[in-house]
N, C-alpha and C positions, 0 to 999 in steps of 0.2 A: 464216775471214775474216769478220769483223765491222764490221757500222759504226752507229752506238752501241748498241750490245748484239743486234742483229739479224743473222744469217746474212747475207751477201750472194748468196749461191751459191743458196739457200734463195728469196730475192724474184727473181733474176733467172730463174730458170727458167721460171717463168711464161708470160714473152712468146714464148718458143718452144713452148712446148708449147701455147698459144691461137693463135700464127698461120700456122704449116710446118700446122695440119690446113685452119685456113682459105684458103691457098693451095692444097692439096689443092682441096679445094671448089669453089673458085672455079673452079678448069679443071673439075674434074669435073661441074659444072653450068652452064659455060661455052654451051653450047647456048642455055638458057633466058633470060639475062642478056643486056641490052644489048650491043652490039658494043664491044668497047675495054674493056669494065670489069672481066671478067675478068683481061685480061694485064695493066691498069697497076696494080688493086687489088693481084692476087695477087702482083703482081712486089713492091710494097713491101710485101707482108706474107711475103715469103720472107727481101727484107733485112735487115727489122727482125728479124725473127726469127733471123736467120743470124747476124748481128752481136752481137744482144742472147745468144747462144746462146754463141759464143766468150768474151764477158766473162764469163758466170756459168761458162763451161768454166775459165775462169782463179783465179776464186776456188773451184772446185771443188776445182783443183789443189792451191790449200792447203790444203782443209780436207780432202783426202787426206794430206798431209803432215803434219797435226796426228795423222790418225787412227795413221799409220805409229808418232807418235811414244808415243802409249797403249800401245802395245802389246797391243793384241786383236785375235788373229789373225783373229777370226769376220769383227768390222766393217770389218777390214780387207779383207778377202776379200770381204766383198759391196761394197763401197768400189771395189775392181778394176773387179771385174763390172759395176758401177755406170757406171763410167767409161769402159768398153769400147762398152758398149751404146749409152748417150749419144752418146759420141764419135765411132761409127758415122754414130748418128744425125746428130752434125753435122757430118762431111763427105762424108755424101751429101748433104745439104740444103745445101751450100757449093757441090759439084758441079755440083747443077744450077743452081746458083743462075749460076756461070758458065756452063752453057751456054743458059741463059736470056737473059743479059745481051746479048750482041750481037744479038737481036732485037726484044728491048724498043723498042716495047709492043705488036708484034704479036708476041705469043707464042704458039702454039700447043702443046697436050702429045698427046702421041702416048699408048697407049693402054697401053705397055711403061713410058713414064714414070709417069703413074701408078699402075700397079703397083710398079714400085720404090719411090715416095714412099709407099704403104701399106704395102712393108714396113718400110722406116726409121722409120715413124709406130707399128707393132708393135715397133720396138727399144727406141725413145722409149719407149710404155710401157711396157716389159718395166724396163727401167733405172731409168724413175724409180720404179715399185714397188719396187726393190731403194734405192734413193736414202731412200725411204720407209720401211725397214723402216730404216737408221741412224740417220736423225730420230728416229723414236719408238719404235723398242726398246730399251731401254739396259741392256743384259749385258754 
């Protein structure tokens, strides 16, 4: 999916993969930071990122259906993998994103939560490496 001649799937992944770590961060340094800054920063950068994360999931989805339609099993196959991973990745970062929301903006993360948000953060880049190898290997 393109819009005029640029990936969308491609620009929109970005914003999650810049702000689900900074929301990591934010609690995870939450100690050191002002009171309140952590949970209302982190909470709109788990949004933004959650949301911005489903739309480029959307245009993904087509441009897994273009690749269906090439016919190469390889890119196809890491294309899956590709979307597996991600998609992991975004809904756990959707998960917590609700069980966040009814405390906003005292949020607090327990110590189990950030561990699951590091390893969704390792799926993220496990996926978008393989995301990366169909951008730019072309066999």
């Amino acid at each position: 999916m393109r819009f005029r001649g640029h990936p969308l799937h491609v620009m929109l992944i970005h914003f999650p993969v810049a702000l689900w770590p900074a929301h990591a961060a934010l609690h995870l340094f939450s100690r050191q930071l002002p009171a309140g800054v952590p949970g209302i920063a982190g909470f709109w950068s788990l949004v933004a990122g959650t949301g911005l994360g489903w739309l480029a999931a959307g245009c993904g989805a087509m441009d897994l259906l273009r690749l269906q339609r090439e016919g190469n099993a390889r890119r196809l196959t890491v294309g899956l993998w590709h979307a597996l991973l991600n998609g992991t990745a975004l809904g756990g970062f959707t998960a917590i994103l609700a069980v966040e929301l009814p405390h906003y903006p005292a949020i607090a993360h327990p110590p189990a939560l950030l561990g699951a948000e590091c390893g969704l953060l390792l799926a993220l880049g496990a996926g978008n490496f393989l995301g990366g190898e169909i951008v730019w290997r072309k066999d």
